[in-house]
SERO-4910 file (N, C-alpha, C, O; in steps of 0.05 Angstrom, whole numbers):
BEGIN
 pado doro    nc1    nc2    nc3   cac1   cac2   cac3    cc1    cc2    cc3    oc1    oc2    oc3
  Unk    A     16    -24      0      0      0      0     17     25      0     10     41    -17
  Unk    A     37     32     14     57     45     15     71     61     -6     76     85     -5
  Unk    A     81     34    -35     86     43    -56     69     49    -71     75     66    -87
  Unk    A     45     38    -71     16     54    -85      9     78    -78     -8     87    -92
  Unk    A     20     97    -52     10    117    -45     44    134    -55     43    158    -55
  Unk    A     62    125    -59     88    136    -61     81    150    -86     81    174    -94
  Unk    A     72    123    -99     72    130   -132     53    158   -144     57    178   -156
  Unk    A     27    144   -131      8    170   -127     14    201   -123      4    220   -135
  Unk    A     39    203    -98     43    227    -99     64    239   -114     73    262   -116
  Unk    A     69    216   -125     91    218   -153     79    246   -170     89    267   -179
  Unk    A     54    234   -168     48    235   -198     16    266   -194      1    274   -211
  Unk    A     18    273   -163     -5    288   -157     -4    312   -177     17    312   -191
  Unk    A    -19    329   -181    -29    349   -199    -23    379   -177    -10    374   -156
  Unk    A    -29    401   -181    -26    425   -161    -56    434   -159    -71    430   -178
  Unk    A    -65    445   -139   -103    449   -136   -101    463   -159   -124    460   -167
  Unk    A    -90    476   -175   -105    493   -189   -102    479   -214   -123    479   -227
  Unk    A    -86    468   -223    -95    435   -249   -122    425   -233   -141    424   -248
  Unk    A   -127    417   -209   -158    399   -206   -171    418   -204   -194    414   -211
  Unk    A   -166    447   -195   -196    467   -201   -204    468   -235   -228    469   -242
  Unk    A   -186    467   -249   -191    463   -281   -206    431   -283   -223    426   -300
  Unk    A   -194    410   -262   -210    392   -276   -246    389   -265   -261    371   -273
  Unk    A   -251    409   -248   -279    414   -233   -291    424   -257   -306    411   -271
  Unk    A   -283    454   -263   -292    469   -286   -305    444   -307   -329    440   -312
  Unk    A   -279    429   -316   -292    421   -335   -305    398   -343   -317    392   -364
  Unk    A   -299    381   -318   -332    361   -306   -360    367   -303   -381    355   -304
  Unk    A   -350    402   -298   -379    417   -282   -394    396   -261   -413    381   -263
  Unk    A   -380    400   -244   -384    397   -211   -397    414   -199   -387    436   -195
  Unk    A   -421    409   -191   -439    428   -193   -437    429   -160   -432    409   -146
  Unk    A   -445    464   -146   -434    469   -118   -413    464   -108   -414    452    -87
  Unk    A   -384    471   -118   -359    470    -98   -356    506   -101   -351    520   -120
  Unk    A   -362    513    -73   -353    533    -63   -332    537    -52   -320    516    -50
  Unk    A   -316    563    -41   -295    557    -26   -288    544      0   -264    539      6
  Unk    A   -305    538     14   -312    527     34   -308    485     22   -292    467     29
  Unk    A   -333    487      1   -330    458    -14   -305    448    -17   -298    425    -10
  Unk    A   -293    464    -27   -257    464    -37   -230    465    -20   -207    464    -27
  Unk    A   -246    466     10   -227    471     23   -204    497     19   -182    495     29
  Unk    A   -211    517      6   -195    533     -6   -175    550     20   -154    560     12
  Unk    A   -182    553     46   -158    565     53   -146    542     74   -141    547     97
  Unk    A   -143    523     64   -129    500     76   -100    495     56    -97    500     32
  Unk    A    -76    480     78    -56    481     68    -52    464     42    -62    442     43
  Unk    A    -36    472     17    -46    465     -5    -52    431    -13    -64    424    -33
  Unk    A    -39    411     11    -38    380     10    -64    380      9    -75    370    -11
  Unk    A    -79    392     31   -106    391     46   -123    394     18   -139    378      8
  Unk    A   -114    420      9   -145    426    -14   -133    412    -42   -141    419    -64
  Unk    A   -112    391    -37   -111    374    -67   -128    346    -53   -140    330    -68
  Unk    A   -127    343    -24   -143    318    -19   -161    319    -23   -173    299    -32
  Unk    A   -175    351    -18   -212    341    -16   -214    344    -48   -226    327    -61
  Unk    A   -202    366    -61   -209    366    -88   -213    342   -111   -226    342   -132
  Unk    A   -190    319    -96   -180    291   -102   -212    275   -103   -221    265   -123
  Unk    A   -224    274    -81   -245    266    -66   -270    278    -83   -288    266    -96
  Unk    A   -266    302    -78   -295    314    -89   -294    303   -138   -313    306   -154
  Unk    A   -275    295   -142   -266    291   -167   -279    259   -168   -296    250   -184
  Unk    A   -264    244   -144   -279    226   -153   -304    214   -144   -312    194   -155
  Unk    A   -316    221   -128   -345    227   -119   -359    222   -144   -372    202   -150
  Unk    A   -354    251   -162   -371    262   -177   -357    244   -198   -378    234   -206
  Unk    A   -337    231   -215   -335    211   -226   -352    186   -228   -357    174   -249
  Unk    A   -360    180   -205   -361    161   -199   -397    157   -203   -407    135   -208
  Unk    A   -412    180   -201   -431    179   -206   -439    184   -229   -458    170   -237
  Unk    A   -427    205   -248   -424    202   -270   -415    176   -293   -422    170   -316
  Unk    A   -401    167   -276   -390    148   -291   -426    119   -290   -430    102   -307
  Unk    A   -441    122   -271   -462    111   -263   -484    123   -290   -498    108   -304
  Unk    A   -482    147   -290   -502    155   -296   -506    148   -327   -526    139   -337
  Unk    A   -482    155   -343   -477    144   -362   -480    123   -375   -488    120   -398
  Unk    A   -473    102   -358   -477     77   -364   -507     61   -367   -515     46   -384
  Unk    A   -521     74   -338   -550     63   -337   -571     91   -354   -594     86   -363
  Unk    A   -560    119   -354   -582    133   -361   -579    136   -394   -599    146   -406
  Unk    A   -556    129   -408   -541    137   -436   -564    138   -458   -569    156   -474
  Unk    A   -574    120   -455   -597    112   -482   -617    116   -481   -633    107   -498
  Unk    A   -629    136   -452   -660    144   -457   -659    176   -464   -640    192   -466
  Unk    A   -680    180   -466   -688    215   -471   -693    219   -459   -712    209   -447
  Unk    A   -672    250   -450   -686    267   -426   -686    295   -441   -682    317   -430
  Unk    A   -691    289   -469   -709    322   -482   -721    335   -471   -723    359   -478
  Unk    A   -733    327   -449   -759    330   -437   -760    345   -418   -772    367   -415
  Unk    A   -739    327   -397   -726    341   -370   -720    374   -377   -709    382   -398
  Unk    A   -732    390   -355   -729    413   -352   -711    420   -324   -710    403   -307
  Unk    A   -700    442   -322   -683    454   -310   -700    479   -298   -713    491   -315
  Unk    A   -701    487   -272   -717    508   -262   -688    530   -263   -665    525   -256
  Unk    A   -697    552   -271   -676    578   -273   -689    599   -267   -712    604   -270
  Unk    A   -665    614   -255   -677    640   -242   -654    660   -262   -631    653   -266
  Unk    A   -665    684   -272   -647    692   -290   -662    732   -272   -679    740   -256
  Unk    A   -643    741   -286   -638    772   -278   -631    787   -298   -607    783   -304
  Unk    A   -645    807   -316   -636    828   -338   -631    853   -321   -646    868   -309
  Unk    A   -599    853   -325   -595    888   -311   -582    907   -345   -570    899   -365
  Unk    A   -589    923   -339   -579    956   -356   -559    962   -350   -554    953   -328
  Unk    A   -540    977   -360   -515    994   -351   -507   1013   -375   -502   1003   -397
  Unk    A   -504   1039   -371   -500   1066   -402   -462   1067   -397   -451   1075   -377
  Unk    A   -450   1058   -420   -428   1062   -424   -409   1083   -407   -415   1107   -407
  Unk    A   -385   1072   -390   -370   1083   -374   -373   1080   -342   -357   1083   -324
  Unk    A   -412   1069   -341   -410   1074   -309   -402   1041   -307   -393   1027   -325
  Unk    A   -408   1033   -280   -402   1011   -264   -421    993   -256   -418    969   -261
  Unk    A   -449   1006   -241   -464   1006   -233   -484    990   -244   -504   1004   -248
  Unk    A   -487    963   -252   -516    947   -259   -545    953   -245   -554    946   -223
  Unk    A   -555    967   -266   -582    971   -255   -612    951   -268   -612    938   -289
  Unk    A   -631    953   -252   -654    925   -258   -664    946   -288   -671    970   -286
  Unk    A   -663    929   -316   -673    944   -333   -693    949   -333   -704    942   -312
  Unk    A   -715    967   -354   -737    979   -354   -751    963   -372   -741    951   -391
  Unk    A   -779    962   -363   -804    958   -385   -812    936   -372   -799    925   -354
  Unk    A   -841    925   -385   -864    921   -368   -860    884   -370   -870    866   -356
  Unk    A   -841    884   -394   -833    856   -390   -818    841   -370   -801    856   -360
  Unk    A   -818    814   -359   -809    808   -332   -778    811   -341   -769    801   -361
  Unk    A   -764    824   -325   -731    827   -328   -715    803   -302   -691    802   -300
  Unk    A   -737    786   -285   -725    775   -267   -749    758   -259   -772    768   -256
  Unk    A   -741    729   -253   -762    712   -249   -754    690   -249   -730    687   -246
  Unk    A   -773    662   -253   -765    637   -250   -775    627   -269   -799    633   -272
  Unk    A   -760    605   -292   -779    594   -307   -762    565   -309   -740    557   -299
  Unk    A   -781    553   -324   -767    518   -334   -760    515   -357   -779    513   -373
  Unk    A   -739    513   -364   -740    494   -388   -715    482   -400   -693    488   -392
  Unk    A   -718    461   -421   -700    441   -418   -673    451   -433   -657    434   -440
  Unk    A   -666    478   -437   -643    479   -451   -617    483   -423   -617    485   -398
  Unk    A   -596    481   -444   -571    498   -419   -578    523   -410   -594    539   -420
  Unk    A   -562    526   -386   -563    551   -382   -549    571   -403   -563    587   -415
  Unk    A   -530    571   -406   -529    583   -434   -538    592   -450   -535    616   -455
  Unk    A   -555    572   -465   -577    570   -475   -610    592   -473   -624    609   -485
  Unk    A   -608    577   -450   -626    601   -434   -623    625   -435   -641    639   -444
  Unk    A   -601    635   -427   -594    656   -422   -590    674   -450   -590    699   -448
  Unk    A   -587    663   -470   -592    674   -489   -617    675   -507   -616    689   -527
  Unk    A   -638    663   -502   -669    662   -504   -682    685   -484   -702    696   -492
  Unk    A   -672    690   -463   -685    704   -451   -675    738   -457   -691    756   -454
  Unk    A   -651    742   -466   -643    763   -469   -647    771   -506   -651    794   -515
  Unk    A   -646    751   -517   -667    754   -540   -686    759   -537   -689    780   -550
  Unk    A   -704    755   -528   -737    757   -519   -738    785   -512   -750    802   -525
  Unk    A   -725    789   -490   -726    820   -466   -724    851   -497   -738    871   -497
  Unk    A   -700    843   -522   -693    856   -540   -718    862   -561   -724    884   -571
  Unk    A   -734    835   -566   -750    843   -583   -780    854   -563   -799    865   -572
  Unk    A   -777    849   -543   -801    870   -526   -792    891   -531   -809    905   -541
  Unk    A   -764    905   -528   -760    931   -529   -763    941   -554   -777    961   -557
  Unk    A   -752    931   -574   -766    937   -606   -794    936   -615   -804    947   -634
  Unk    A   -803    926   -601   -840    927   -610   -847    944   -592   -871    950   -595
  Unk    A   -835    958   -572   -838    982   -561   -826   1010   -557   -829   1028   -540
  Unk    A   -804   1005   -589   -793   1032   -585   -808   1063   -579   -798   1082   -567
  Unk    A   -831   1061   -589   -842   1092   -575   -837   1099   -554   -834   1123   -550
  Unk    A   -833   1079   -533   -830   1073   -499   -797   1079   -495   -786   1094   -478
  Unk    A   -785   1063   -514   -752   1061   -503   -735   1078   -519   -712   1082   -511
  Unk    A   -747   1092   -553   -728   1101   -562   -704   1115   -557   -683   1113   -570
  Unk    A   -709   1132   -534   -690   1151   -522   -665   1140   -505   -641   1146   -503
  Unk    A   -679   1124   -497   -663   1099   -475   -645   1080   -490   -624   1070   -483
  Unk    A   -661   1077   -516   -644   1053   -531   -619   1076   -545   -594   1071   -544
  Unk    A   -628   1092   -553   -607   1112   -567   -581   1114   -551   -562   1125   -562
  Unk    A   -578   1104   -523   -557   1119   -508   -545   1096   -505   -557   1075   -508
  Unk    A   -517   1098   -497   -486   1079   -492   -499   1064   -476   -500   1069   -452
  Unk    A   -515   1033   -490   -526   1018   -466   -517    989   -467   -514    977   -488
  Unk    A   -513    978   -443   -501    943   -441   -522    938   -422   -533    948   -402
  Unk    A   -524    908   -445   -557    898   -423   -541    871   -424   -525    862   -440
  Unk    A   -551    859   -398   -535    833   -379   -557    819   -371   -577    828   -359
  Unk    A   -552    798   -378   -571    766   -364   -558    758   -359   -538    752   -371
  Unk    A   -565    754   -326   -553    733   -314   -569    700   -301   -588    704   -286
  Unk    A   -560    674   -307   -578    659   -305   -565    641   -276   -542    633   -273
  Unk    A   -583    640   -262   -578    607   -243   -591    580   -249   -611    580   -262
  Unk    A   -583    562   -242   -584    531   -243   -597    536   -219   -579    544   -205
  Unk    A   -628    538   -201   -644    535   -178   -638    508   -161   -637    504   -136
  Unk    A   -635    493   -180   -625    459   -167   -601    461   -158   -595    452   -136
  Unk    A   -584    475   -173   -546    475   -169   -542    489   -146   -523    486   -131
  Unk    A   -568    512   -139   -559    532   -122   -558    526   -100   -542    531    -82
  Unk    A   -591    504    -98   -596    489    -78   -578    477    -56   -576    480    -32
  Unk    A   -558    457    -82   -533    442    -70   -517    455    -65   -501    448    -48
  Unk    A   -517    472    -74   -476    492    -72   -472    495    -38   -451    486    -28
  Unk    A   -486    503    -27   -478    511      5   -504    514     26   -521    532     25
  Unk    A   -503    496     40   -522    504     61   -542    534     63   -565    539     67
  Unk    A   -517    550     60   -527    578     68   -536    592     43   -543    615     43
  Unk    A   -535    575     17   -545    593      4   -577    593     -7   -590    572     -8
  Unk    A   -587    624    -17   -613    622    -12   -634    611    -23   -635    607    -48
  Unk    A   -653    603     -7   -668    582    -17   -701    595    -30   -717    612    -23
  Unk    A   -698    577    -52   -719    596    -77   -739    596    -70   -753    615    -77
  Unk    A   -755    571    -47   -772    576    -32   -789    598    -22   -813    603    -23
  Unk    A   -757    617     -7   -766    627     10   -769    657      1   -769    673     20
  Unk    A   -772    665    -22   -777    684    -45   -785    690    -63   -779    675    -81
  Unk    A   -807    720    -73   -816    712    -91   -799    707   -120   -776    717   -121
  Unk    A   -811    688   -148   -798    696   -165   -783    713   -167   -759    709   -164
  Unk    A   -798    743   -174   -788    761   -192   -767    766   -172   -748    779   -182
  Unk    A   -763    761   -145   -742    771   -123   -710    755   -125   -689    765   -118
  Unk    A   -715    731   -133   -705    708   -129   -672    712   -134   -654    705   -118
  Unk    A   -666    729   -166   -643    723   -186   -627    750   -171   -602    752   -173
  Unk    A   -642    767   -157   -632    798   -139   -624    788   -123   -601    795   -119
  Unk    A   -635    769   -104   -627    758    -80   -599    739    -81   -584    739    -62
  Unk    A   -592    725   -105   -579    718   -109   -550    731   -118   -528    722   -115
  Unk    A   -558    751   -128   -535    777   -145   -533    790   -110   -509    789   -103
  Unk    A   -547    798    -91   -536    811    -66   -517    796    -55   -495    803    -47
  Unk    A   -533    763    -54   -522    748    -38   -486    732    -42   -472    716    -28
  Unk    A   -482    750    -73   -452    746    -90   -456    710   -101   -437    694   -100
  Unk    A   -477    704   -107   -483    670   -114   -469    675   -142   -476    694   -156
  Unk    A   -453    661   -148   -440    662   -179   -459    649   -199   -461    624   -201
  Unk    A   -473    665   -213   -500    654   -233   -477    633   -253   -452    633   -253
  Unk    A   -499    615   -271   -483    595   -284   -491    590   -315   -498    570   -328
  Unk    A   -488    623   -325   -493    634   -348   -500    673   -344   -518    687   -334
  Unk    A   -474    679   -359   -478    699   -359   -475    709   -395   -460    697   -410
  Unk    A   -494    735   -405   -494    732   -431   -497    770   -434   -518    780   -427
  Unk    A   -476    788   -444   -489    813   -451   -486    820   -474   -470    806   -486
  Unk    A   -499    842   -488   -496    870   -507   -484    877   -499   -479    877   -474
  Unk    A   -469    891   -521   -451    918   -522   -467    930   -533   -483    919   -549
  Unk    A   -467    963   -527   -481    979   -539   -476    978   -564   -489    997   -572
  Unk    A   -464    967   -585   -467    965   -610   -481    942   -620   -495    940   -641
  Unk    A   -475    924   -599   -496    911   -616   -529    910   -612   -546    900   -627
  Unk    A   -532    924   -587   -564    941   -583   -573    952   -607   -594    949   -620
  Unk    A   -549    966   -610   -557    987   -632   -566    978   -657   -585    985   -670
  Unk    A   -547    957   -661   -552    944   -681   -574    922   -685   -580    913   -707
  Unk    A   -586    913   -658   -607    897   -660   -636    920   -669   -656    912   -683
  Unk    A   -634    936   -662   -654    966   -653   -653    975   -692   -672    973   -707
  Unk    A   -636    980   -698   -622    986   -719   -648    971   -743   -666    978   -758
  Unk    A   -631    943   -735   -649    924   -756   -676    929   -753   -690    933   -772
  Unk    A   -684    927   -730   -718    924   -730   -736    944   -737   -760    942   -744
  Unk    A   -714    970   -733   -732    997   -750   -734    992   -782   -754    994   -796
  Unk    A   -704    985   -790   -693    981   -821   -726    956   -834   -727    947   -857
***
């Protein structure tokens, strides 16, 4: 056993090679706390070691027995957030108009995905309402969706907040106060506002 563990640390990785290999498993909820992150660096290559193959291991399950059915179907509950911001400031603000800019909905794509359906969507409300926004759309503007995984958020940490206990439209704010790292983020540049705005008058 001895030389099996010699060899092993032969051959260990540094936490920040296994934080790349989290990323790109998508290990869903390792926080810094999850990660052990201010532990001495042996410490946060053990649990990282651990939490790798955990989530291997179920994966490696899931694959095998779930591979060949359809889950087209399966939906994903997301809480997503449209903020505004006019060229130079800092400051993300909740955008305008009567369409929901923050809420909860289902459906079966990525978040990614999502996140770019919904900020599509929010764009052509504002074009079928330029009488309302022209002035607004005219100016140095970056519009931002930000999306959460409601299930992922669930898991990530004890303390974080629970969708329960909030309304929708509150949910994706509560999460942006609460510094929850959303798991799709998607913006405009004011040029290409312009240019979406652009087309739809053209």
């Amino acid at each position: 056993m001895t030389d099996f563990l010699i060899e092993a640390r032969n051959h260990l990785v540094s936490p920040e090679r296994l934080r790349e290999v989290t990323a790109l498993l998508d290990i869903p909820g390792l926080d810094e706390a999850e990660t052990n992150s201010g532990a001495p660096r042996h410490r946060q290559q053990a649990t990282l070691y651990a939490k790798i193959a955990d989530w291997a291991k179920v994966s490696a399950r899931a694959s095998d027995q779930l591979g060949t059915q359809d889950f087209s179907q399966i939906t994903t509950q997301y809480a997503y957030l449209i903020e505004a911001v006019e060229e130079h400031l800092t400051s993300w603000w909740a955008a305008p108009g009567e369409e929901s800019t923050a809420g909860v909905e289902k459906s079966a794509d990525t978040a990614e995905t999502f996140a770019l359906a919904v900020l599509d969507r929010y764009l052509r409300y504002l074009t079928e309402h330029l009488d309302d926004f022209s002035m607004w759309l005219d100016s140095d503007l970056h519009l931002r969706v930000s999306v959460w995984d409601a299930r992922a958020v669930a898991v990530s940490s004890r303390h974080a907040p629970r969708l329960d206990d909030y309304p929708p439209d509150m949910y994706g704010r509560v999460l942006k106060q609460t510094k929850v790292a959303p798991h799709a983020v998607e913006i405009r540049t004011p040029r290409q506002v312009r240019r979406h705005v652009d087309n739809h008058r053209a």
